[in-house]
C-alpha positions as CSV (number, residue, x, y, z in Angstrom):
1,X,0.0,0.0,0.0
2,X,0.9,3.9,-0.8
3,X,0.9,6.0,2.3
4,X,-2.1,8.4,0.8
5,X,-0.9,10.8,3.8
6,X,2.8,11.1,2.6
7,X,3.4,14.2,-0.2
8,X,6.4,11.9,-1.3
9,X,5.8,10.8,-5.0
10,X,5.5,7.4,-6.1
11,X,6.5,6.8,-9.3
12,X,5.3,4.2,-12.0
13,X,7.9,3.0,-14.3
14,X,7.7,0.1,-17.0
15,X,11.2,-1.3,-18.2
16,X,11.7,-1.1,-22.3
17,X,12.5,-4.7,-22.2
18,X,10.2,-4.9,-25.5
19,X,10.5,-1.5,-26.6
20,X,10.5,-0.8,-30.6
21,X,9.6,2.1,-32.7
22,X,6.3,1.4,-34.8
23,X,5.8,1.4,-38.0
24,X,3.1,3.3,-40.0
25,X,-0.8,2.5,-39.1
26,X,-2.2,0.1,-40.9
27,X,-5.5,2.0,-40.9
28,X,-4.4,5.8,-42.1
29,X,-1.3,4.9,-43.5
30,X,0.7,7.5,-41.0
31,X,2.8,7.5,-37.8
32,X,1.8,8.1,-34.3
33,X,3.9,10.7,-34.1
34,X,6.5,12.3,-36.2
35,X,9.5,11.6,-34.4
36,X,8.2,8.3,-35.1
37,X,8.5,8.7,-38.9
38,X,12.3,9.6,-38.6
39,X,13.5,7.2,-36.4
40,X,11.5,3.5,-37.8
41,X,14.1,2.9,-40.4
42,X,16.6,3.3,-38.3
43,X,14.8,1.1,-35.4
44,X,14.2,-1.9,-37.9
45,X,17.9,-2.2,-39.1
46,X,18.9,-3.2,-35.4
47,X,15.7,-3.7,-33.2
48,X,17.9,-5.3,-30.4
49,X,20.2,-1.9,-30.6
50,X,17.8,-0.1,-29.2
51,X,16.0,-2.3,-26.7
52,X,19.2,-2.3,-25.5
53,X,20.1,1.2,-25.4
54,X,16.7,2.1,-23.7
55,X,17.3,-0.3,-20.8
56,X,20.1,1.6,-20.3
57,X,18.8,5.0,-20.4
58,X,15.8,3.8,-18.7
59,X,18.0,2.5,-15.7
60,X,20.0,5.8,-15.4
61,X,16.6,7.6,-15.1
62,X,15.6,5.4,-12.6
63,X,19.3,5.5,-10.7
64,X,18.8,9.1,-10.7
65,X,15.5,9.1,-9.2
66,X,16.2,6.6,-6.4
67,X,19.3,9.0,-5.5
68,X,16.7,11.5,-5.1
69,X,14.7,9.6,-2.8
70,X,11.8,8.8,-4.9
71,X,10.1,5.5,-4.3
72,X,9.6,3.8,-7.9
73,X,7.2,1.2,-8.4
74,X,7.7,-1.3,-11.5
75,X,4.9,-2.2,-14.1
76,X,5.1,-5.5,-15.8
77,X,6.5,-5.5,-19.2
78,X,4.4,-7.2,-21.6
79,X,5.7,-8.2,-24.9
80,X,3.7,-6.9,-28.0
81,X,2.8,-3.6,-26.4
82,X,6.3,-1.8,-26.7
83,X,4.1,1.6,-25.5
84,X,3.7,0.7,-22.3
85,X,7.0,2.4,-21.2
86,X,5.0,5.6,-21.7
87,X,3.6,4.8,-18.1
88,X,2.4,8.6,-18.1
89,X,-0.5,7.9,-20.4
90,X,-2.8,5.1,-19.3
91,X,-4.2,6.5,-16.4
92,X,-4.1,9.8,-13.7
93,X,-3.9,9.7,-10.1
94,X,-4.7,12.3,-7.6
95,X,-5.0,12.3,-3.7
96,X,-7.3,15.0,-2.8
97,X,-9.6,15.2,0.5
98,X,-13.5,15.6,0.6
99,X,-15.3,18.1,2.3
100,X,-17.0,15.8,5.2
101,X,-14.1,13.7,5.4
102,X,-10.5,14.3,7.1
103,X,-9.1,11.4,5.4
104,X,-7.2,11.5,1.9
105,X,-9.4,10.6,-1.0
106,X,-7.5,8.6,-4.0
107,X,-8.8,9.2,-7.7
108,X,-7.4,6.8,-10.6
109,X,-8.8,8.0,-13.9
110,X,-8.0,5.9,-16.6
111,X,-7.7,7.4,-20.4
112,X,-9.1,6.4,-23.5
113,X,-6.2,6.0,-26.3
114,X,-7.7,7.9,-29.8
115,X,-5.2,4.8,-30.9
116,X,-7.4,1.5,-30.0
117,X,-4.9,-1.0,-29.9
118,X,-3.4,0.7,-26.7
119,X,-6.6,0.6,-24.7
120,X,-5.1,-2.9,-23.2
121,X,-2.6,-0.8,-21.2
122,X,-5.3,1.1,-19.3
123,X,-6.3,-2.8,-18.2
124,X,-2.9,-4.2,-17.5
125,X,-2.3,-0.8,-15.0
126,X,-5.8,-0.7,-13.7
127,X,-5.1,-4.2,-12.3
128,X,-1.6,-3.0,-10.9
129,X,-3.2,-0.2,-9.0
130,X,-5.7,-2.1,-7.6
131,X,-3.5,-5.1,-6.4
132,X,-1.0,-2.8,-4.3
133,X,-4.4,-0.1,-3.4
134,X,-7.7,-1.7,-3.4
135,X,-9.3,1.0,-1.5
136,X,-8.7,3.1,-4.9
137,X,-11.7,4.9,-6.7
138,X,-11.2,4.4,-10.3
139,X,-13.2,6.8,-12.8
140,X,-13.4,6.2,-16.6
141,X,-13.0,8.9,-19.1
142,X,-16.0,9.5,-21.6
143,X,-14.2,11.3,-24.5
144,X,-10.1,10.6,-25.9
145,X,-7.8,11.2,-22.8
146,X,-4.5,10.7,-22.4
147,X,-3.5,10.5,-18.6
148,X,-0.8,12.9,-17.4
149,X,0.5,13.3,-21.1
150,X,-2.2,15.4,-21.4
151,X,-3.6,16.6,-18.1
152,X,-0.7,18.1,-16.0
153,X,-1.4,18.9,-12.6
154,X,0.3,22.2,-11.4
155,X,0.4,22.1,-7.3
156,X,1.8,25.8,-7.5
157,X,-1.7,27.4,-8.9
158,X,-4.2,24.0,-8.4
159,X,-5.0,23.7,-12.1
160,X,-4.8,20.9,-14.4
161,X,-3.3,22.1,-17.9
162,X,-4.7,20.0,-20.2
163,X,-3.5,19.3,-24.0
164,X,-6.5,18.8,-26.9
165,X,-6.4,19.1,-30.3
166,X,-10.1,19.7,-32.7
167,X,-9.8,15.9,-34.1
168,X,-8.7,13.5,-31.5
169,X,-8.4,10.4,-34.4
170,X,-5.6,7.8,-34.8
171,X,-5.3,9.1,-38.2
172,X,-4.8,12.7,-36.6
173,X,-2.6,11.1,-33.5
174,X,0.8,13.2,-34.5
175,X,-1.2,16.5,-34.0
176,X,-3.1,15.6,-31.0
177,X,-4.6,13.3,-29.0
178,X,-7.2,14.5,-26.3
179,X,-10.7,15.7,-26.6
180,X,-11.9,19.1,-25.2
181,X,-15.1,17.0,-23.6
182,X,-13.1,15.0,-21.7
183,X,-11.9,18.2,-19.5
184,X,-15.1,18.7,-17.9
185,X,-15.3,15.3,-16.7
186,X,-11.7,15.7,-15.3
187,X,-12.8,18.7,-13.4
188,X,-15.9,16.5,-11.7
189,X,-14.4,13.8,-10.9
190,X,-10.7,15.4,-9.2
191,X,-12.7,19.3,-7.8
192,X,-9.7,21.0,-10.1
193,X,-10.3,23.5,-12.2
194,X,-9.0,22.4,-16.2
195,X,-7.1,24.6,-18.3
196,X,-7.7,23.4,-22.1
197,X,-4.6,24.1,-23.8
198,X,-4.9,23.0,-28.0
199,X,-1.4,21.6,-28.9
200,X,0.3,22.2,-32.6
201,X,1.7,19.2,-34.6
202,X,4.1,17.5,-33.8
203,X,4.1,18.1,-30.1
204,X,1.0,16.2,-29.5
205,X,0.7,15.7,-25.6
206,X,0.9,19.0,-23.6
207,X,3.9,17.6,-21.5
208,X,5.9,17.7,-24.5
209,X,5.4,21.4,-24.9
210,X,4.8,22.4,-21.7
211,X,5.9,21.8,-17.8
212,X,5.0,23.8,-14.5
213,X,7.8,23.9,-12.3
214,X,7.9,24.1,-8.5
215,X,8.0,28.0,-7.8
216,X,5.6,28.6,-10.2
217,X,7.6,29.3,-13.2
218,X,6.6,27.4,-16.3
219,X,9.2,26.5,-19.2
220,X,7.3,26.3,-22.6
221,X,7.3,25.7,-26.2
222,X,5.6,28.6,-28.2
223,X,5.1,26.8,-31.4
224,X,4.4,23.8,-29.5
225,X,0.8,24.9,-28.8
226,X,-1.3,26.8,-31.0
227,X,-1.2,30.6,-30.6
228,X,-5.0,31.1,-28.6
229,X,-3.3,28.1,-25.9
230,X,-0.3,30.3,-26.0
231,X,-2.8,33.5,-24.9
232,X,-4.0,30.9,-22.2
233,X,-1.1,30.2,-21.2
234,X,0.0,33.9,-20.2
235,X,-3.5,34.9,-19.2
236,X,-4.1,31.7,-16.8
237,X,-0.7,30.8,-15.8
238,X,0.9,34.4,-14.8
239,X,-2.0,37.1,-15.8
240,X,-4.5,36.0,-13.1
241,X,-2.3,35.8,-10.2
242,X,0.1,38.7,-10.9
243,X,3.1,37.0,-12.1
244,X,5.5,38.5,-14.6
245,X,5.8,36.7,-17.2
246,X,9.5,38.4,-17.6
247,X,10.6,36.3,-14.4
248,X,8.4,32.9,-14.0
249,X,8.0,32.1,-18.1
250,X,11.2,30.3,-19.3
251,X,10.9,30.0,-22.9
252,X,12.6,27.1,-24.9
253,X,13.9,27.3,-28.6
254,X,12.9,24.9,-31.4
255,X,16.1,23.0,-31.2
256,X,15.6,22.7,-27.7
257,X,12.2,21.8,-27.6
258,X,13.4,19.3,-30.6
259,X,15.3,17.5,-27.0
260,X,12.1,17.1,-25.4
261,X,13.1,20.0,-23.2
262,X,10.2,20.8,-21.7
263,X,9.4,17.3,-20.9
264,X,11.1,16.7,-17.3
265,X,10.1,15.2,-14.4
266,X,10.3,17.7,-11.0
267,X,11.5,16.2,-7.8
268,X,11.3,18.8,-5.5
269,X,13.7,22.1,-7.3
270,X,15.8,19.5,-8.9
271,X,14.4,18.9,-13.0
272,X,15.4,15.9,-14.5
273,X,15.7,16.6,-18.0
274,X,16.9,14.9,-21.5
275,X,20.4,16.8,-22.6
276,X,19.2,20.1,-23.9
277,X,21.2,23.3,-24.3
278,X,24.2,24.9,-21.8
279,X,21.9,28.3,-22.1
280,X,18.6,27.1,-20.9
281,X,20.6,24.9,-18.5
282,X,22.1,28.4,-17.0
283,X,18.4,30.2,-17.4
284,X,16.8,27.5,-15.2
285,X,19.4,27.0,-12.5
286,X,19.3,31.1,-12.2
287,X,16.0,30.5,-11.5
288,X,17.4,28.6,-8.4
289,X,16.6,24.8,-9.6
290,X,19.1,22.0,-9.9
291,X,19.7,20.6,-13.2
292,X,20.3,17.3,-13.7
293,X,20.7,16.1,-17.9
294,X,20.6,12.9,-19.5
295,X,20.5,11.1,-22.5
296,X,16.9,9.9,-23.6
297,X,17.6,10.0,-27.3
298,X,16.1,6.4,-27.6
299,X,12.8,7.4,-26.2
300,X,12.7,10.7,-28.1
301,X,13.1,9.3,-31.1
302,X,9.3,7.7,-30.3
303,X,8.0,10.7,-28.8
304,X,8.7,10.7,-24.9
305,X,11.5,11.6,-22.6
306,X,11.5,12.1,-18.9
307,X,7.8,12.6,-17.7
308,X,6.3,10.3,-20.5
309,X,8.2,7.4,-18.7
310,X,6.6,8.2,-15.3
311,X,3.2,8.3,-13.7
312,X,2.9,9.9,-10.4
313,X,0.5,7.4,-8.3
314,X,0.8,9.7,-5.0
315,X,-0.2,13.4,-6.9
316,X,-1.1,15.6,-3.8
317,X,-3.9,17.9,-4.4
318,X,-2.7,21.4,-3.1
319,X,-6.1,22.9,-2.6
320,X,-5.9,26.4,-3.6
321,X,-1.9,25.9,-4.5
322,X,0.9,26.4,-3.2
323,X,1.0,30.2,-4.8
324,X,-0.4,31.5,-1.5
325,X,2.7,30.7,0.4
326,X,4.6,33.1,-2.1
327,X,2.3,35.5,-1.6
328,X,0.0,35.3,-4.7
329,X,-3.7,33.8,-4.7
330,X,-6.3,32.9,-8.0
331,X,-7.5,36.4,-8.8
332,X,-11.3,37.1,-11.2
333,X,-10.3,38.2,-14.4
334,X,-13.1,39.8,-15.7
């Protein structure tokens, strides 16, 4: 069992042991991505290559976040469903407490791919959650949703930022993944307010264009969202609680979001991160974080880096955020 009480996370992980890059649909004819589309030739000329290079970046990022003190908890590999490594898409989890009740109140919310064949992961970790925490409510999303790829939970202002795209399709899966209609029933079933944030091809999940860090900054990919999510953005992530942008927005380049720079996995002010620029590396520990950089190339090349390879099992609801202990609260912008 998780201690529910503990603001420790609990990471889910799922070794690469059948990792691969896939090849185009067989329905549409395209990629799941298009990071995808460069990187399947060079996959299929040495398939045991790069299983083998991912166990080894995989178990570097996991060294690095046991040094850390994170507790990480290991998902079954399952041959045949290579995607499964992407831990941070299947389901979200959020402790939060309910009105009439002092004790903590655990959420699972399990996604529905917009690619079919990956619906059997939401099984195979639905029936992990429940064998280590049967006490679990588990909620089913309505509409396409994928998991904390694309619903982001920012503790600093209590907001999910949450990636969609107009056609949430397998044969539209490298622009987008998520429905719009599957916010609202993200917002009943956790209490926290969803920010809809449409993302621009080829940065399909919002964690791959976006991250909120600790102290309330946020690093971001302009271009990787399209310009009315970008307006969002500054209106509901700095506008509405008095934030200058100037200080608490760190803005990536294209060759840096190209490294998956903006998708990271926080533990505390230290960023994990895949091995992006010296510059941005210099902007974000001015910002007073610790940076710590390394090679995911193998999982980039399909589309993921640091957070897609975790899931968060113990996500603390901050109630309000954790803005007001820096002085700033949730303001009306009328």
């Amino acid at each position: 069992m998780i201690d529910n009480t503990s603001k420790d996370p609990v990471l889910l992980m799922c070794s690469p042991d059948f990792y691969e890059i896939s090849g185009p649909d067989p329905e549409t004819g395209k990629y799941a991505n298009k990071f995808a589309e460069v990187s399947h030739k060079e996959f299929k000329k040495d398939p045991q290559a790069f299983v083998d290079r991912a166990k080894k970046q995989w178990g570097a990022y996991k060294s690095t976040l046991t040094t850390l003190g994170v507790s990480v908890m290991e998902l079954e590999p399952k041959k045949g469903q290579g995607d499964l490594v992407f831990t941070a898409d299947p389901t979200l989890s959020l402790v939060t407490q309910d009105a009439l009740n002092a004790d903590p109140r655990v959420i699972t919310m399990t996604s529905r791919f917009s690619n079919t064949e990956r619906q059997v992961e939401v099984e195979h970790n639905v029936r992990f959650v429940e064998g280590f925490d049967p006490a679990r409510g588990i909620a089913s999303a309505h509409f396409n949703t994928e998991g904390t790829g694309d619903n982001y939970y920012d503790p600093f202002r209590d907001v999910y930022w949450s990636g969609y795209t107009d056609n949430p399709s397998r044969a539209n899966a490298s622009a987008g993944r998520s429905d719009i209609r599957a916010h609202k029933g993200l917002e009943a079933v956790t209490g926290v307010p969803v920010v809809s944030m449409a993302v621009e091809e080829p940065f399909f999940h919002i964690d791959t264009c976006m991250t909120p860090l600790t102290n309330g900054h946020v690093i971001a990919y302009k271009d990787g969202m399209k310009p009315e999510a970008f307006e969002t953005l500054m209106r509901e992530g700095f506008e509405r609680y008095d934030m200058n942008p100037d200080e608490y927005l760190i803005l990536v380049d294209m060759e840096d979001a190209k490294q998956y720079a903006c998708n990271l996995r926080c533990v505390g002010n230290t960023l994990i991160m895949p091995q992006v620029s010296e510059g941005l590396q210099d902007c974000l520990k001015s910002k007073g974080y610790e940076v710590v950089c390394l090679d995911m190339s193998v999982f980039i090349n399909d589309g993921g880096a640091m957070h897609c390879l975790t899931n968060n099992l113990n996500e603390q609801r901050v109630k309000g955020g954790t803005c007001v202990q820096k002085g700033y609260e949730r303001k009306l912008i009328i």
